[in-house]
DOTORTOR-357464 format. One line per 2 residues: number of its first residue (from 1); their letters; for each residue x, y, z of N, C-alpha, C, O. Coordinates in steps of 0.001 Angstrom, whole numbers, plus 524288, in hexadecimal, padded with zeros to 5 digits. Atoms other than C-alpha are relative to their C-alpha. Layout:
N
NUM = a = X,Y,Z,X,Y,Z,X,Y,Z,X,Y,Z | ...
This chain:
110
1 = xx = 7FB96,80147,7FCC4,8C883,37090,60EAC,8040C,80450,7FF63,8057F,805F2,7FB1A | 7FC2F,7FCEC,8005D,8D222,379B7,61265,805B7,7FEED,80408,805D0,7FDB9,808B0
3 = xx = 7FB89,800A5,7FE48,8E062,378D8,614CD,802F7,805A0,8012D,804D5,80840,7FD9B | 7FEBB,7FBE0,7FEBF,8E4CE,38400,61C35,8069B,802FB,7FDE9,809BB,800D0,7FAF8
5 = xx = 7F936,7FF6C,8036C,8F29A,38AA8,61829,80185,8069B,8029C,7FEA5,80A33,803FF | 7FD70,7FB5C,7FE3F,8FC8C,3954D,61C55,7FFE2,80504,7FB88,80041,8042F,7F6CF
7 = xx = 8008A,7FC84,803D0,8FB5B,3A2C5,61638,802E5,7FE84,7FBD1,800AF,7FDA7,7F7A2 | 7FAEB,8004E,803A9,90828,3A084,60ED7,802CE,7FA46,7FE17,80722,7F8BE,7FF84
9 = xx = 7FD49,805FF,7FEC5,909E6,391F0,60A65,802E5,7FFAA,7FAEB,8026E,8014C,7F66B | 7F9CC,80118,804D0,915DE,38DEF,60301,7FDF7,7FBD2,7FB7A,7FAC6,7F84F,7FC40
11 = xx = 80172,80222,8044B,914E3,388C6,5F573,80161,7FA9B,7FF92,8000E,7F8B9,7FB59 | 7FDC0,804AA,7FEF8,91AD2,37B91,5F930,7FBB0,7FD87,80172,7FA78,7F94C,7FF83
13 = xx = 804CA,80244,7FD29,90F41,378F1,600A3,7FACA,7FFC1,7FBF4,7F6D5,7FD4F,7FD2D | 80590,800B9,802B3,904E2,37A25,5F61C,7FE66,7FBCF,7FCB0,7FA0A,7FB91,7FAAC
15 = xx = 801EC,803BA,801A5,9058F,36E52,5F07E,7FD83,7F9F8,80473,7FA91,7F64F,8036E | 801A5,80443,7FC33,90487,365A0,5FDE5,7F88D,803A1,801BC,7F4E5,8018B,80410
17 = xx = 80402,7FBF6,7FD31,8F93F,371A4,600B5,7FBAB,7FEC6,7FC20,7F76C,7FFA8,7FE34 | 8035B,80065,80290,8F10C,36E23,5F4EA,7FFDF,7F84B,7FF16,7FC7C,7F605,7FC8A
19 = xx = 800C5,8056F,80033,8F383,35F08,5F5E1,7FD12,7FD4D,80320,7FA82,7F946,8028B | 8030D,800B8,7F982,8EE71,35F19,603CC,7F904,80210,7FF14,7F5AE,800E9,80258
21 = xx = 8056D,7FDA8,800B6,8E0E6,3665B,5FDA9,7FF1C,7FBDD,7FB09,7FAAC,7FA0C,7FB69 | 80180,8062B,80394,8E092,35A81,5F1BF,7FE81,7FB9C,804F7,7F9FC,7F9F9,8051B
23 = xx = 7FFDD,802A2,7FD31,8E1A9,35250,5FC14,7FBCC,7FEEA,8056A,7FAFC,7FAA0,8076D | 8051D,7FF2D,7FCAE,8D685,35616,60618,7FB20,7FF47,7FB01,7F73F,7FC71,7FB14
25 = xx = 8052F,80232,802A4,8CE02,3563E,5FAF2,7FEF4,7FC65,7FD54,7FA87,7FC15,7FB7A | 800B3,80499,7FF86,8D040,34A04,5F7B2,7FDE8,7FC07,80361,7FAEB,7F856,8029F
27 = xx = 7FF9B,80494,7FAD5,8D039,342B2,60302,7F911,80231,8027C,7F687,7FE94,80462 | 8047B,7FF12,7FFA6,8C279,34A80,605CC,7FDB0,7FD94,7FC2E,7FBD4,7F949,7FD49
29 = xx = 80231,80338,8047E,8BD66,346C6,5F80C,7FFBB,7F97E,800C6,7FBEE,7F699,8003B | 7FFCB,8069E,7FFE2,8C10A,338C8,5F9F1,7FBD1,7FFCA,80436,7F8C0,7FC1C,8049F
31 = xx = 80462,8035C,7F9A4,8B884,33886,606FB,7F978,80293,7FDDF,7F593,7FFCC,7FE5B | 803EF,7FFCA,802C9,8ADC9,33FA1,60045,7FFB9,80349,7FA7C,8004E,8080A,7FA0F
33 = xx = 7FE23,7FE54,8035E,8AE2C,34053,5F29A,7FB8D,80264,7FC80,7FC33,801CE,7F7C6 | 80449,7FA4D,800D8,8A231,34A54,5EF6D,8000F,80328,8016B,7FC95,8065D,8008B
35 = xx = 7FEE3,7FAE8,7FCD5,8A90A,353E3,5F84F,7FFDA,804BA,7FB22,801CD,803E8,7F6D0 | 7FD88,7FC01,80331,8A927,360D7,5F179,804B3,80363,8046F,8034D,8064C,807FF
37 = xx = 7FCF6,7FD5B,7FB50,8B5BB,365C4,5F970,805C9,800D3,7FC83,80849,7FEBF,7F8F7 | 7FC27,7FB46,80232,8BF96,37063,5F7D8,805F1,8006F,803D9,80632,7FEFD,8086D
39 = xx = 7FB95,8007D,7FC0C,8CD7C,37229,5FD35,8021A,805FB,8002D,800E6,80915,7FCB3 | 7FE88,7F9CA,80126,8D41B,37FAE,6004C,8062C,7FFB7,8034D,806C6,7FC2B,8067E
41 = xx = 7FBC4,7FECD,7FCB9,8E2B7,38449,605F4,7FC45,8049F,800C8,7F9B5,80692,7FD35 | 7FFDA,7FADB,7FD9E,8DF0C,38FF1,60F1A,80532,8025B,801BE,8098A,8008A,802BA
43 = xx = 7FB9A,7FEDB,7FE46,8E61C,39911,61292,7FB80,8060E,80204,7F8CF,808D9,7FF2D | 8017E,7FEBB,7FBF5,8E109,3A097,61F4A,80081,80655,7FE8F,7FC0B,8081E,7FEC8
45 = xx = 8009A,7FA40,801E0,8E368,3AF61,61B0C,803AB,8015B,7FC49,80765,7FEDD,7FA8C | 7FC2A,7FD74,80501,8E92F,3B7E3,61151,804FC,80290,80331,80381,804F2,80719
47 = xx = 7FD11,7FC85,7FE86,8F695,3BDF8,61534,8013B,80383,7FB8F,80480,806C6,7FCE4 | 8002E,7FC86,80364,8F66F,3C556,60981,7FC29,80479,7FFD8,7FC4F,80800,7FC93
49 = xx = 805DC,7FF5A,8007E,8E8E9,3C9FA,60D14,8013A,80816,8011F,8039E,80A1C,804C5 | 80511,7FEA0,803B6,8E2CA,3D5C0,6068D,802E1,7FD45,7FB90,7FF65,7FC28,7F871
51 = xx = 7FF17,8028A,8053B,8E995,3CF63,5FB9F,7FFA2,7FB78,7FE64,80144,7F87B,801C9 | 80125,8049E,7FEF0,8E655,3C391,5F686,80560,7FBCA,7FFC5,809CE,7FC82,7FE0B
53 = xx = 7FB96,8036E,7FEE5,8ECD7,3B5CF,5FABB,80262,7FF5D,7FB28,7FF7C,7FEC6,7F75E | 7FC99,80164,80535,8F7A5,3B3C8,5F003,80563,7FEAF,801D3,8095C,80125,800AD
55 = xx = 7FC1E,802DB,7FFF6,9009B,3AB21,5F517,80359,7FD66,7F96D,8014B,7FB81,7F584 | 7FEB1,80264,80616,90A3B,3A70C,5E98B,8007A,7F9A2,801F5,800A0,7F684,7FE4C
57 = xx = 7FE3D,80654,8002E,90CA3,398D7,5EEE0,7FA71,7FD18,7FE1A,7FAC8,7F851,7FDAD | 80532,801CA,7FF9B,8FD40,3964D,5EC49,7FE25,8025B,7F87B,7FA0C,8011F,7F64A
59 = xx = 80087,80075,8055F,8FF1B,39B8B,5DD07,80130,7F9A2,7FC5F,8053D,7F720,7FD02 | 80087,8042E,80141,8FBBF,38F6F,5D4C5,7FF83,7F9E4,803BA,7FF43,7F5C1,8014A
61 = xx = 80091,802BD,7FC3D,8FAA1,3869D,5E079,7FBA2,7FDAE,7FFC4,7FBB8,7F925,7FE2D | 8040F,7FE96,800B2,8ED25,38810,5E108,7FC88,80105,7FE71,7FCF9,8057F,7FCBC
63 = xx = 8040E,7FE52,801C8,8E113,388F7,5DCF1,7FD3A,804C4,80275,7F881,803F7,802E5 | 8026A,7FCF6,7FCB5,8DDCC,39687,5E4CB,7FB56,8018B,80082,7FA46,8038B,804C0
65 = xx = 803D0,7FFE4,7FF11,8D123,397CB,5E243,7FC78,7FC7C,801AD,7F807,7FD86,80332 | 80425,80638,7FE4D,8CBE2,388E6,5E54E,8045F,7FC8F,805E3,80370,7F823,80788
67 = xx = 7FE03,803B9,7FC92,8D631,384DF,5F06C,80304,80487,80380,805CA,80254,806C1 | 7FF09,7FD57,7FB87,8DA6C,3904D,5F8AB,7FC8F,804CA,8007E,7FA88,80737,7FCDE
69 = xx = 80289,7FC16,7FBC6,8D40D,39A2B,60375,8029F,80272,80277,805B3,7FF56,80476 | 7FC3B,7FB2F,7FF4C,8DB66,3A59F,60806,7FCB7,803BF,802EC,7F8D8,805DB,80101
71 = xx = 8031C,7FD09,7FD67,8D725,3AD4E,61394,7F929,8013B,7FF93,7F58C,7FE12,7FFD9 | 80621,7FECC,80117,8CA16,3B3AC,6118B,7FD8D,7FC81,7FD3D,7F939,7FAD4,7FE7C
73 = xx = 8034A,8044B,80374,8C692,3AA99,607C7,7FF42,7FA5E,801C4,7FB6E,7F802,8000F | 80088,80396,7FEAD,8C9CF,39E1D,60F54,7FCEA,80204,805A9,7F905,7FF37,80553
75 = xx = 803F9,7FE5C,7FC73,8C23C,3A3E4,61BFA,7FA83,800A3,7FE4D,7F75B,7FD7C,80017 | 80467,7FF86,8020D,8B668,3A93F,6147A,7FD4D,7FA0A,7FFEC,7F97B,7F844,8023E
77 = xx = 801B5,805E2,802D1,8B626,39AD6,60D6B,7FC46,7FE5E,80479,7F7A0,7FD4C,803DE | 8006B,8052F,7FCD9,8B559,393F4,61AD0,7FB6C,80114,8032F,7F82D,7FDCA,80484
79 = xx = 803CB,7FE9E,7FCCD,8ACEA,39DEF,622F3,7FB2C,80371,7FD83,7F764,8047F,8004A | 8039D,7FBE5,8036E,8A4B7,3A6ED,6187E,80351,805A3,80144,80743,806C8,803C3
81 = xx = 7FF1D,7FB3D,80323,8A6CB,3B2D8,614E5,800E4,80459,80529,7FD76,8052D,8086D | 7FF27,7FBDE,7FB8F,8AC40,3BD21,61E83,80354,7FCBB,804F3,80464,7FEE9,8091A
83 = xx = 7FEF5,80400,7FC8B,8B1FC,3B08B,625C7,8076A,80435,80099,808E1,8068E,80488 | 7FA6E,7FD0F,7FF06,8C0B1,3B76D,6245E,7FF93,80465,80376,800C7,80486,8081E
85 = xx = 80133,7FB2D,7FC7B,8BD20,3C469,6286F,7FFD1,8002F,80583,80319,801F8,8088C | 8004C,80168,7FA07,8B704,3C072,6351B,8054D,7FC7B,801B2,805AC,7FC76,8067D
87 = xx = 7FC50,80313,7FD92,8C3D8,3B722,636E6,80462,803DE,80239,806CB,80411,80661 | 7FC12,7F9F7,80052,8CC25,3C3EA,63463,7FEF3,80315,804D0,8023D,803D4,8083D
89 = xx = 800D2,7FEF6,7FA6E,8C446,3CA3C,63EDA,7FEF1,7FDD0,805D5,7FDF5,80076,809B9 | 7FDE2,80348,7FBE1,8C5BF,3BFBF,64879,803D2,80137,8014A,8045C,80250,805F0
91 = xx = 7F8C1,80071,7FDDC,8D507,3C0DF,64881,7FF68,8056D,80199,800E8,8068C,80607 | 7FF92,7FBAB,7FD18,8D261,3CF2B,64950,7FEC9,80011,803E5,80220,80096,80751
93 = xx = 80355,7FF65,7FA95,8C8C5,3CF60,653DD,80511,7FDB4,8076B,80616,7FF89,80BBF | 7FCDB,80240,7FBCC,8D277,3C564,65BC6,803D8,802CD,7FFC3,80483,8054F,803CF
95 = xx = 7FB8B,7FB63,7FEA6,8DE39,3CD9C,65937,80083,80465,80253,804B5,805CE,80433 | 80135,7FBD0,7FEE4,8D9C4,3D89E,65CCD,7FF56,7FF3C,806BB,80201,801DA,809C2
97 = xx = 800AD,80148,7FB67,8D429,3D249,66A1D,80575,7FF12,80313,80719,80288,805FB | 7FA65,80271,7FD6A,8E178,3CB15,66F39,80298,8021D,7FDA8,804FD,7FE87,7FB87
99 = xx = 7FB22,7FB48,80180,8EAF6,3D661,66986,80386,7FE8B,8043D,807DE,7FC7B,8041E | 7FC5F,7FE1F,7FC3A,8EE87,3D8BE,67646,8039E,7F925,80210,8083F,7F85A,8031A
101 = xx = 7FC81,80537,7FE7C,8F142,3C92D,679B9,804FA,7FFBC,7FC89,80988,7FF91,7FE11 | 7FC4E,800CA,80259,8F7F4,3C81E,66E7B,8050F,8035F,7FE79,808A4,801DB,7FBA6
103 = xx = 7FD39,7FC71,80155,8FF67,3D334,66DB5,80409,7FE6C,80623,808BD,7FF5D,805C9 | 7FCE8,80273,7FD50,90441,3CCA4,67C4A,802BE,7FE28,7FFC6,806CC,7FE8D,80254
105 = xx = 7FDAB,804C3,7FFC6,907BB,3C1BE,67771,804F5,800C0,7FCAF,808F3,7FE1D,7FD2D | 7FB10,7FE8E,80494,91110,3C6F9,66CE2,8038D,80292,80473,807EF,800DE,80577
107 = xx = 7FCAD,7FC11,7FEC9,91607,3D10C,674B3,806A5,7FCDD,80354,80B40,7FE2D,803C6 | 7FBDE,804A3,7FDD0,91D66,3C4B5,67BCD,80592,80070,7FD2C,809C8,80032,7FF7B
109 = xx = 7FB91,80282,803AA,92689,3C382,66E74,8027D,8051D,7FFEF,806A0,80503,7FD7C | 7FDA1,7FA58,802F4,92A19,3D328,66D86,8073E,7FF55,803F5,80AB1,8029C,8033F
């Protein structure tokens, strides 16, 4: 199970953010309780990226190696291996195509 999340989430939020992942796997467990099942916060890409994610609101929070996925690593997880990459060159591919739309559509705000 994954609970999706904004690059940058405030430290206020990590205790309703890890109560809400007790809480799914409970309420799964209770309905079948031989599940072997896992919970994760994602978080959709790195903005730190070549460097790795190191948010400070997510120091001691966390278990980072058993409950969050971080760009490449939460893509890979979901699609195998190279699953990011190709996502990466999707956005390229489309950007590249509709430039010119989009470069329309802005030009509205100059």
């Amino acid at each position: 199970m994954f609970d999706l999340k904004t690059v940058k989430p405030n430290l206020s939020n990590f205790k309703d953010f890890k109560r809400t992942l007790l809480e799914w796997i409970a309420i799964y467990l209770y309905k079948h309780p031989d599940a072997n099942v896992h919970s994760y916060l994602a978080i959709p890409y790195n903005p730190y990226e070549p460097k790795p994610y190191e948010r400070w609101t997510l120091k001691g929070m966390l278990d980072l190696d058993n409950e969050l996925k971080v760009g490449e690593e939460f893509w890979n997880f979901l699609a195998g291996k190279g699953a990011y990459q190709e996502l990466l060159n999707c956005f390229e591919r489309v950007g590249i195509e509709l430039r010119p739309e989009i470069d329309e559509y802005f030009s509205k705000f100059e």
